[in-house]
N, CA, C and O atoms as a DFTB+ gen file, in Angstrom:
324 C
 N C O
     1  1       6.601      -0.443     -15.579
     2  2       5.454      -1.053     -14.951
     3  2       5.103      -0.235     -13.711
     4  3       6.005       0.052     -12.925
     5  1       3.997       0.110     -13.515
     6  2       3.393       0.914     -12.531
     7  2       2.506       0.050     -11.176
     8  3       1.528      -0.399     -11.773
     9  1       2.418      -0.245     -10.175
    10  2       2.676      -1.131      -9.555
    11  2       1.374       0.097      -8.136
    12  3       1.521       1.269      -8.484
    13  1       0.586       0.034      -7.164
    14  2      -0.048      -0.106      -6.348
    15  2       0.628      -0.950      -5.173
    16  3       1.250      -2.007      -5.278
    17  1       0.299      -0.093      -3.851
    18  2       1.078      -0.432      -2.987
    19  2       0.052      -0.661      -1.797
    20  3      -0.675       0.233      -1.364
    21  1       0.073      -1.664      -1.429
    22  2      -1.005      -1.725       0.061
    23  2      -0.431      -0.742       1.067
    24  3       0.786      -0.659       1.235
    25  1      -1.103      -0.170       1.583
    26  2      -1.153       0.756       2.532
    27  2      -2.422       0.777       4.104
    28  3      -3.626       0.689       3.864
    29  1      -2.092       0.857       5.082
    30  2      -2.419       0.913       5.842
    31  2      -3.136       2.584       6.796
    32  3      -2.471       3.379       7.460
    33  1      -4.097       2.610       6.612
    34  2      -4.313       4.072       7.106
    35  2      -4.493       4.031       8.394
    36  3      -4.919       3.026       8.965
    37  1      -4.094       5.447       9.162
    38  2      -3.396       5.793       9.921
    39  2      -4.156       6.833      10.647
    40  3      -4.536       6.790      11.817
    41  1      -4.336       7.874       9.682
    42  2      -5.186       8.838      10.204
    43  2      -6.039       9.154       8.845
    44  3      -5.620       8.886       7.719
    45  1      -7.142       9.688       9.089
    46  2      -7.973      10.791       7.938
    47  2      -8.667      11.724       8.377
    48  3      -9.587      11.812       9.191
    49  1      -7.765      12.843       7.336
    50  2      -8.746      14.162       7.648
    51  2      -9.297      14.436       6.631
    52  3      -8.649      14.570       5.593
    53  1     -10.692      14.593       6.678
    54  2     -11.372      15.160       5.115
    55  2     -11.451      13.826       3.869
    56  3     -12.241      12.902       3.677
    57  1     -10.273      14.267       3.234
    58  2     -10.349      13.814       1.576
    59  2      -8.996      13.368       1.890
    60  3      -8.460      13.109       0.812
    61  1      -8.164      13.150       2.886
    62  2      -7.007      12.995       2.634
    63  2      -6.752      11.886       4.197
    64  3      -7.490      11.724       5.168
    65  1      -5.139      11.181       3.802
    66  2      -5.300      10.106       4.846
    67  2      -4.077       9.894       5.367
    68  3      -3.329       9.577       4.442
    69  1      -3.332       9.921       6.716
    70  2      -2.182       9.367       6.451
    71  2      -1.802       7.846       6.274
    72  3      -2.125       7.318       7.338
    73  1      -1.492       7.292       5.785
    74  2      -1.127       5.644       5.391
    75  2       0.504       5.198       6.073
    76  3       1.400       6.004       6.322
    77  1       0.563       3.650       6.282
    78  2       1.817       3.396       6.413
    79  2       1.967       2.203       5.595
    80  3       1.162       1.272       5.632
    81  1       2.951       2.233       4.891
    82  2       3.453       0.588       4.991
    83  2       5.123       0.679       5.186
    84  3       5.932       1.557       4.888
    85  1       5.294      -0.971       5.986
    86  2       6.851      -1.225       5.899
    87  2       7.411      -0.013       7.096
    88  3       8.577      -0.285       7.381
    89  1       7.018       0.970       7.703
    90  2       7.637       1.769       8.354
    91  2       7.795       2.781       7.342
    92  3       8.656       3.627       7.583
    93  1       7.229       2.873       6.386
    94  2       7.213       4.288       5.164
    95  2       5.689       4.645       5.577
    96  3       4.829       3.776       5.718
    97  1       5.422       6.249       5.781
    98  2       4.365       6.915       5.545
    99  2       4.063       7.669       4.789
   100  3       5.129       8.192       4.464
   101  1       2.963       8.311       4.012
   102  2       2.659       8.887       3.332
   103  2       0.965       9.578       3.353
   104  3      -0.085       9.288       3.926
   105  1       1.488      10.787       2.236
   106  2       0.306      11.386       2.781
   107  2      -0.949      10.789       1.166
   108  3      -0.617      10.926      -0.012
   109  1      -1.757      10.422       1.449
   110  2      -2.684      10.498       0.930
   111  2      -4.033      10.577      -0.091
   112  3      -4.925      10.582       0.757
   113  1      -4.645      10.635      -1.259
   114  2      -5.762      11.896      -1.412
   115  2      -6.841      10.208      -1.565
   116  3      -6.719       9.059      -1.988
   117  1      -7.582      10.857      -1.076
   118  2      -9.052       9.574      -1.025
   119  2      -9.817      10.022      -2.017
   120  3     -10.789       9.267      -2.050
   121  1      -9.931      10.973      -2.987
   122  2     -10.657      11.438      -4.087
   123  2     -11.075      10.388      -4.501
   124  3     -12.286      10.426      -4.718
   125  1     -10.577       9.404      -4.721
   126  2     -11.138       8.271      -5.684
   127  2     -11.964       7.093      -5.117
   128  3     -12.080       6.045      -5.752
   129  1     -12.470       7.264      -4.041
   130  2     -12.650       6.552      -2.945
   131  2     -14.031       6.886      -1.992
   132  3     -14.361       8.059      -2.166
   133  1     -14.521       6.495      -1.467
   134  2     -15.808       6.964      -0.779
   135  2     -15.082       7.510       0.270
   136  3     -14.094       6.777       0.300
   137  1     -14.927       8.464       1.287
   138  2     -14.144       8.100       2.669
   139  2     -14.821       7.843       3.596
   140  3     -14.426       7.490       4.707
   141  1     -16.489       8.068       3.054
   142  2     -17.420       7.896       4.514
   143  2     -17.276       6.070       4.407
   144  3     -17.739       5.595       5.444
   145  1     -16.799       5.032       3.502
   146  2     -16.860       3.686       3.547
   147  2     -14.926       3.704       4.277
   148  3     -14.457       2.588       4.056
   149  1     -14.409       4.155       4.630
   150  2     -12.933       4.040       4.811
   151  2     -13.161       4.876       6.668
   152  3     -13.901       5.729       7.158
   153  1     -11.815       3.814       7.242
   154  2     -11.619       4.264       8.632
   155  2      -9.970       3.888       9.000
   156  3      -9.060       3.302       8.413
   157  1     -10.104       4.424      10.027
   158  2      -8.656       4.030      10.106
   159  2      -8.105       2.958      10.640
   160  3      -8.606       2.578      11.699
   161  1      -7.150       2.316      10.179
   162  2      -6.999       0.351      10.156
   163  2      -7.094       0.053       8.980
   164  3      -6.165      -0.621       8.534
   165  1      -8.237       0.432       8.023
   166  2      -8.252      -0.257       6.657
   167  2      -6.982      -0.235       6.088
   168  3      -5.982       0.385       6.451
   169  1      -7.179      -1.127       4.976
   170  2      -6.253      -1.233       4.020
   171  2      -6.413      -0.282       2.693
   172  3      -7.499      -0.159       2.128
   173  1      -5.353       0.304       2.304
   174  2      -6.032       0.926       0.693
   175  2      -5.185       0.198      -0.469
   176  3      -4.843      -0.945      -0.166
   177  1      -4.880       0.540      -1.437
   178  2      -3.988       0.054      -2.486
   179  2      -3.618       1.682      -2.849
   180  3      -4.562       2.315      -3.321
   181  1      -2.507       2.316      -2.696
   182  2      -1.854       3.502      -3.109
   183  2      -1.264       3.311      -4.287
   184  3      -0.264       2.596      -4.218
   185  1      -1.636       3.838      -5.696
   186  2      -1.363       4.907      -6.988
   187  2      -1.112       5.982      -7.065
   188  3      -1.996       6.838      -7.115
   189  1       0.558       6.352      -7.108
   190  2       0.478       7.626      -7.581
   191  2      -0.336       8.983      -6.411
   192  3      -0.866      10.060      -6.683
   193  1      -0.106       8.299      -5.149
   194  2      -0.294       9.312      -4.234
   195  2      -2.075       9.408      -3.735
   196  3      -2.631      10.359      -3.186
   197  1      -2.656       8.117      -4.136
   198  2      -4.057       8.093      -4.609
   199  2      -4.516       6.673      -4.302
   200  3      -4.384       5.716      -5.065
   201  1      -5.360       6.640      -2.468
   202  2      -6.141       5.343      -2.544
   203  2      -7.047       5.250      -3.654
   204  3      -7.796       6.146      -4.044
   205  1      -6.891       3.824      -4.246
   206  2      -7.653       3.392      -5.016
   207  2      -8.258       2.626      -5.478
   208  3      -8.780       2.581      -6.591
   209  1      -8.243       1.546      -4.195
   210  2      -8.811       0.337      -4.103
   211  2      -8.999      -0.358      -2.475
   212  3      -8.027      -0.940      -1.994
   213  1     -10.359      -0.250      -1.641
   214  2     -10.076      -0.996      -0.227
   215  2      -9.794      -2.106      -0.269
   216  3     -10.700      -2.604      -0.938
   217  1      -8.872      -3.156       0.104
   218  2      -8.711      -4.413      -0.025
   219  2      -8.675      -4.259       1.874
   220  3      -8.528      -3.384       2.727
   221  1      -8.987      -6.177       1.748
   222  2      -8.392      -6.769       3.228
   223  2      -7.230      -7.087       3.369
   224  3      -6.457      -7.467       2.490
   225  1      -6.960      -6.905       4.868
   226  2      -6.068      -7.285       5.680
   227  2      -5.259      -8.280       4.763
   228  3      -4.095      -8.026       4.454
   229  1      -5.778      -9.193       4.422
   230  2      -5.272     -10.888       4.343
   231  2      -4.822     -10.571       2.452
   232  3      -3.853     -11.199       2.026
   233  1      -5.490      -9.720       1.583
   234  2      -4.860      -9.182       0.797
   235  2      -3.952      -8.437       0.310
   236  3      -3.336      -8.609      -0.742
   237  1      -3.772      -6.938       1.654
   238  2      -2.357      -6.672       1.619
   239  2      -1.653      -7.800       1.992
   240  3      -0.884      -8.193       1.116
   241  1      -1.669      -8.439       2.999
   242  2      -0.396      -9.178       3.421
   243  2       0.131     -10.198       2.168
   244  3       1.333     -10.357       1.956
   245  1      -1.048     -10.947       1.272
   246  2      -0.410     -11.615       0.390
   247  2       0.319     -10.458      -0.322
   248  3       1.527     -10.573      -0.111
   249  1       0.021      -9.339      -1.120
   250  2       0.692      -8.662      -2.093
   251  2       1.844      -8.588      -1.627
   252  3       2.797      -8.912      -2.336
   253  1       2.044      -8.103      -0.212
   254  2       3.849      -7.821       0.454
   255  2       4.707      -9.007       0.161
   256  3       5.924      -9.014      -0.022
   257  1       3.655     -10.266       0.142
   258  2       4.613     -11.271       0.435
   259  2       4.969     -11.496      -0.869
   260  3       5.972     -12.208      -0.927
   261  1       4.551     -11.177      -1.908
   262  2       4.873     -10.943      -3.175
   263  2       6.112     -10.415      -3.696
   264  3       7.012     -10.813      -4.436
   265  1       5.759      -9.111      -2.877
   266  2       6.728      -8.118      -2.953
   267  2       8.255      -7.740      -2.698
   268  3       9.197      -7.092      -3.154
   269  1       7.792      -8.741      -1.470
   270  2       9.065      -9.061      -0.542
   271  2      10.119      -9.776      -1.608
   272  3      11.309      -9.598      -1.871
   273  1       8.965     -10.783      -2.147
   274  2       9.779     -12.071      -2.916
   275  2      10.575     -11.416      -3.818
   276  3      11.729     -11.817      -3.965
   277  1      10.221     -10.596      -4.371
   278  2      10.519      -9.859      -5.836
   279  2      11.650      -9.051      -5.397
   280  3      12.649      -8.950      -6.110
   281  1      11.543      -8.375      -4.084
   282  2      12.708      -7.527      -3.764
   283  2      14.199      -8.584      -3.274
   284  3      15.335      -8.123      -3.385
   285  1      14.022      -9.565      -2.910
   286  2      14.979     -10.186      -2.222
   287  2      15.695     -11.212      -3.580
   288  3      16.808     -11.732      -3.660
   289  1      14.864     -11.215      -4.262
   290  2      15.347     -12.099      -5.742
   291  2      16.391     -11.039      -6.833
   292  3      17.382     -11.294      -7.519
   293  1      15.660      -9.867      -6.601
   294  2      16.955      -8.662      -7.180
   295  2      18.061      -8.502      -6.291
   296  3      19.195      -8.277      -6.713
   297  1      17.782      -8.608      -5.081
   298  2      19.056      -8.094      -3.910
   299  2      20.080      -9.564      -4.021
   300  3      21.234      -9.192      -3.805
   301  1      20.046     -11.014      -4.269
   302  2      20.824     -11.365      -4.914
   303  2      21.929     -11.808      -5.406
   304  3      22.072     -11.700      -6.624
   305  1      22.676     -12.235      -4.849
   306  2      23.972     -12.186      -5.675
   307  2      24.227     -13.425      -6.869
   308  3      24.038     -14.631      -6.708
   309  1      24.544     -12.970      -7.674
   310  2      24.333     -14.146      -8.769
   311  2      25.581     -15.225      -8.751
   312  3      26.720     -14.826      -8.505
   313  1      25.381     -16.231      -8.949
   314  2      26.088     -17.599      -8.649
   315  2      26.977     -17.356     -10.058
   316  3      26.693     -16.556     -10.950
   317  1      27.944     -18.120     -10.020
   318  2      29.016     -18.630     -10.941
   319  2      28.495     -19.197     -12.040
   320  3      28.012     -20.315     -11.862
   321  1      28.445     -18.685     -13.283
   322  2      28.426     -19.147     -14.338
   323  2      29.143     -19.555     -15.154
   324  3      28.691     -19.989     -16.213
């Protein structure tokens, strides 16, 4: 399963952006994307190295909280069966 990651941009130069989430950064490519509609603060959804969707604020934060859920349900320890 291939999965999109909210991201937070940071900086942009050109066609390209730096993003953060979680204290992870990364670099970028806005190809798929208008960049003259993108600034820095927005939110993107990162594919594969590739904004590809602007969402809001209030939309990354639900997806993390998603995310979070999903990561802390594998981390885990499984009860006595």
């Amino acid at each position: 399963m291939c999965m999109g990651i909210p991201m937070q941009i940071t900086a942009i130069n050109g066609l390209a952006a730096r993003c953060e989430a979680k204290g992870a950064e990364r670099d970028v490519s806005l190809l798929m994307l208008d960049p003259d509609e993108l600034a820095v603060g927005d939110f993107v959804v990162v594919h594969l190295g590739h904004a590809i969707e602007k969402i809001s604020a209030e939309r990354a934060a639900d997806a993390w909280a998603v995310y979070d859920e999903m990561l802390a349900a594998t981390a885990a320890p499984e009860g006595p069966r």
